[in-house]
C-alpha positions as CSV (number, residue, x, y, z in Angstrom):
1,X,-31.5,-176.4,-120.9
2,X,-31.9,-178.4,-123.9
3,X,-31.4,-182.3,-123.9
4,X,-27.7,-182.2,-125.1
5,X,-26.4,-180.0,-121.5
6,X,-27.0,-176.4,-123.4
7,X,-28.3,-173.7,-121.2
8,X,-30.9,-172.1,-123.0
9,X,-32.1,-169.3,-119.9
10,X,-30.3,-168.6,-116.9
11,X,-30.9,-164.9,-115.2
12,X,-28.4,-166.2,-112.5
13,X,-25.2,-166.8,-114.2
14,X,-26.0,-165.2,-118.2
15,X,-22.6,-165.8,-118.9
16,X,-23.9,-169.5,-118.8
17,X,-26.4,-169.0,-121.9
18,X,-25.2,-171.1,-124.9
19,X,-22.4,-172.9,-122.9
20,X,-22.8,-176.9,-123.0
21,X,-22.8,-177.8,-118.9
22,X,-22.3,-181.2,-119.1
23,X,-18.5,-180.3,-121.3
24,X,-18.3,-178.0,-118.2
25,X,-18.1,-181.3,-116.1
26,X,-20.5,-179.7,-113.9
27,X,-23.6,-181.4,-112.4
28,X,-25.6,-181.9,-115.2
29,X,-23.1,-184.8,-116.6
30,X,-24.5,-186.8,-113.8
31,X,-28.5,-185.7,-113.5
32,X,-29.1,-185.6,-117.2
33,X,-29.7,-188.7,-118.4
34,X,-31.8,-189.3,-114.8
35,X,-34.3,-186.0,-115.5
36,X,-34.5,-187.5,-119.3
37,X,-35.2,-191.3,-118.1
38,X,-37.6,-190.3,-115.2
39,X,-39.3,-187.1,-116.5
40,X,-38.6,-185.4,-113.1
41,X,-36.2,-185.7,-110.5
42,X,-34.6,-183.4,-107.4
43,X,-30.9,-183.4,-107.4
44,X,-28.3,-181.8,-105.0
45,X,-24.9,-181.0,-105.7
46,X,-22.7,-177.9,-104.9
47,X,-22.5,-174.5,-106.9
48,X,-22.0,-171.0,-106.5
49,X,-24.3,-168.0,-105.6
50,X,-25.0,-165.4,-107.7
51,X,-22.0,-163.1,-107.2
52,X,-19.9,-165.7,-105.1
53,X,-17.1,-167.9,-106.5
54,X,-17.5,-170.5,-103.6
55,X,-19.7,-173.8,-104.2
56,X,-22.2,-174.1,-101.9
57,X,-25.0,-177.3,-101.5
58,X,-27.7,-176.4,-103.5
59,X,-30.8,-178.6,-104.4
60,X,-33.1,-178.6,-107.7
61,X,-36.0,-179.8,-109.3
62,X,-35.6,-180.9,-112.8
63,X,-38.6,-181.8,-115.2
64,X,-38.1,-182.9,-118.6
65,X,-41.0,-181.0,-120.6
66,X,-42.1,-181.2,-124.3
67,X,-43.0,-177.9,-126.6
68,X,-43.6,-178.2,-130.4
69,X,-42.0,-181.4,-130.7
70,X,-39.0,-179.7,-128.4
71,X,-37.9,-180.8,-125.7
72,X,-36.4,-179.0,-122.8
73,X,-35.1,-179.9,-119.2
74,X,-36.5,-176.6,-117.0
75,X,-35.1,-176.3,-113.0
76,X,-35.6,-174.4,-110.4
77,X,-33.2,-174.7,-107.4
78,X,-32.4,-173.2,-104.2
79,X,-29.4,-172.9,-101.6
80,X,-29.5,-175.1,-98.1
81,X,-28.0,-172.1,-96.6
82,X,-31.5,-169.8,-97.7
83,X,-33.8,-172.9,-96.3
């Protein structure tokens, strides 16, 4: 995800790719500025499954990361249910 709420790379939910989460009003309006204050940061909220429409409680690591004077915001998360 890039700093703005653009999803750069998600094999989960392509359909996602190029769309701005944080205009979704999804989760990343509220963890965004915390991963790009603190660097890195775990956050839980609810969202779907791959294939599901349903929100489930799901919990990521976020980690703000630089690249050739880039910077990016990579996750990776998984659902309480698969713990």
């Amino acid at each position: 995800m890039s700093p703005d709420g653009t999803e750069l790379v998600n094999p989960a939910f392509p359909e996602n790719e190029g769309r701005n989460m944080i205009e979704q009003n999804g989760p990343a309006k509220q963890y965004m500025p915390i991963v790009l204050k603190k660097k890195n940061v775990w956050v839980r909220y609810d969202w779907p499954k791959p294939g599901s429409d349903k929100p489930e409680p799901k919990r990521t690591y976020l980690r703000k990361v630089e690249y050739q004077g880039n910077v990016y915001i990579i996750g990776c998360g998984v659902y309480l249910s698969d713990e």
